[in-house]
C-alpha positions as CSV (number, residue, x, y, z in Angstrom):
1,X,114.9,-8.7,-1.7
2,X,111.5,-9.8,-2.6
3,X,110.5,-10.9,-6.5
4,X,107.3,-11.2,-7.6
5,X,106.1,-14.6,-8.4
6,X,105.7,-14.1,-12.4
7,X,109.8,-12.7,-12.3
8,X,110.4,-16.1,-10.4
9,X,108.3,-18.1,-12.2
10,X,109.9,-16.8,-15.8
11,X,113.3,-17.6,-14.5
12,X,112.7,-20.9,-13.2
13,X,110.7,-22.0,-17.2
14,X,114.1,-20.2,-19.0
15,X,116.1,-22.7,-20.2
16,X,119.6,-23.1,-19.8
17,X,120.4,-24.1,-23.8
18,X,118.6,-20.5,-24.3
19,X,120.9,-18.2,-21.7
20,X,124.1,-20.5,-22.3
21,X,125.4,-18.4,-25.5
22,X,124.7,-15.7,-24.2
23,X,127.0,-16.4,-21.5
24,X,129.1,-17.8,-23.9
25,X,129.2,-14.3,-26.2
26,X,129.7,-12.4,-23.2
27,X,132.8,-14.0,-22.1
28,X,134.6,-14.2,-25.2
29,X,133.6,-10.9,-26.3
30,X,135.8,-10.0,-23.3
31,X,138.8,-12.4,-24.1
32,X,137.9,-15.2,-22.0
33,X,136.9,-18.8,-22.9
34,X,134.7,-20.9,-23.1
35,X,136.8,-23.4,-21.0
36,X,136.7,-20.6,-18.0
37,X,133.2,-20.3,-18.6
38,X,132.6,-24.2,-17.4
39,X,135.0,-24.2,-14.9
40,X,132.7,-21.7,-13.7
41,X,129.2,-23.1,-14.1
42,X,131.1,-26.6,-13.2
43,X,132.3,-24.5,-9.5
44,X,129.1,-23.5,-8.8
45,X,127.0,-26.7,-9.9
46,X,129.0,-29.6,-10.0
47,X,128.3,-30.6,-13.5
48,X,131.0,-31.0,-15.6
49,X,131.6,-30.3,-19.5
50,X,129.9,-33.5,-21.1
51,X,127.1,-32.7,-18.2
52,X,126.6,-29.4,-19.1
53,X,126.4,-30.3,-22.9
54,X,123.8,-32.9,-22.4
55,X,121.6,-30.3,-20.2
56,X,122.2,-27.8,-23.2
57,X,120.7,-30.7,-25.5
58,X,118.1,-32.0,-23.3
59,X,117.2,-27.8,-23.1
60,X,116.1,-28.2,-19.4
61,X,115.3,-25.1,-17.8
62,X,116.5,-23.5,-14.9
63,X,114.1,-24.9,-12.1
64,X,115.7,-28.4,-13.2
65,X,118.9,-27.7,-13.8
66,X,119.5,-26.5,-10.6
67,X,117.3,-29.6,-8.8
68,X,119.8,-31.3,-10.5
69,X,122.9,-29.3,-9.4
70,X,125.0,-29.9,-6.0
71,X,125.4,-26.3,-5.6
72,X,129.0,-25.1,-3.9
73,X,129.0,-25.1,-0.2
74,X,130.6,-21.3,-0.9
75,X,128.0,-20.6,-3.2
76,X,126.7,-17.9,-0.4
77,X,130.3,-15.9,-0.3
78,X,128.5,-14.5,-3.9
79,X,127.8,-11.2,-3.3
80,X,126.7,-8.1,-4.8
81,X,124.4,-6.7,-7.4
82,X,123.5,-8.5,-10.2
83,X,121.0,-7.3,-12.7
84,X,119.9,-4.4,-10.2
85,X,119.4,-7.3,-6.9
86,X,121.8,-7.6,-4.2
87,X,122.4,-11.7,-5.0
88,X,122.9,-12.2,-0.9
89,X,118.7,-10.7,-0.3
90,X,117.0,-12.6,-3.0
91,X,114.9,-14.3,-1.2
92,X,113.6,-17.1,-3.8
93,X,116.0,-20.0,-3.6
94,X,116.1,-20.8,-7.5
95,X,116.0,-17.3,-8.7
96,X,118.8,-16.8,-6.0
97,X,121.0,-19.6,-7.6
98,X,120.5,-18.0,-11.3
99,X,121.6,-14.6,-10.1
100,X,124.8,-16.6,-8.7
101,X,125.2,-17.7,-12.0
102,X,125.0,-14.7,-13.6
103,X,127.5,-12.7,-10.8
104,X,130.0,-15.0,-11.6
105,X,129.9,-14.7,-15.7
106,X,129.7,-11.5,-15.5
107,X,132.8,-11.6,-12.4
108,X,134.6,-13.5,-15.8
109,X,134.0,-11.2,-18.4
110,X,135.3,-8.5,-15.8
111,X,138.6,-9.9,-15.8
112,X,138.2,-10.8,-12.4
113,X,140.9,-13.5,-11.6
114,X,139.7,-16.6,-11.2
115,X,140.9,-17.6,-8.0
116,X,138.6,-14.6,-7.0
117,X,135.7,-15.8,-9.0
118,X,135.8,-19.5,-7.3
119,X,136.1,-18.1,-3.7
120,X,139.2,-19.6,-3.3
């Protein structure tokens, strides 16, 4: 799945303090927390809670945060669509990584079990 640049180039300047609530709202709004919601982000990048906090406060966007991130060697068993993309096509590498972000909020607000959600 091809992106244009400017799509690519407005994901990677977004900044994780900015879509972080809004992951945050989304969870809880569908009775999860916000401890499931950084086991998650902690799965797929490595960083842990006091990390993630201190990204949030430095307000780095998404082209560092992930240059920063050890992704999840089973980061590619995320699949499906996310935000009308099949995740597994997109062909830019850091837009790639944010849809894998979103796909597994969103698998969390689903109610998807987490066992499911970390490819476990």
């Amino acid at each position: 799945m091809t992106n244009s640049n400017t799509h690519n180039e407005r994901i990677a300047k977004m900044t994780f303090a900015s879509v972080y609530p809004l992951y945050l709202a989304k969870v809880e709004k569908k009775g999860r927390t916000q401890e499931e919601l950084q086991q998650v982000i902690q799965w797929l990048t490595g960083f842990n809670n006091r990390q993630q906090q201190e990204l949030i406060k430095e307000k780095v966007n998404f082209e560092t945060f992930f240059q920063r991130a050890t992704l999840n060697p089973n980061a590619s068993l995320i699949t499906g669509v996310i935000c009308g993309y099949r995740v597994e096509e997109i062909e830019d590498a850091l837009t790639q990584q944010v849809r894998y972000l979103d796909k597994l909020v969103d698998e969390l607000a689903k109610g998807r079990k987490m066992e499911k959600i970390l490819r476990g």
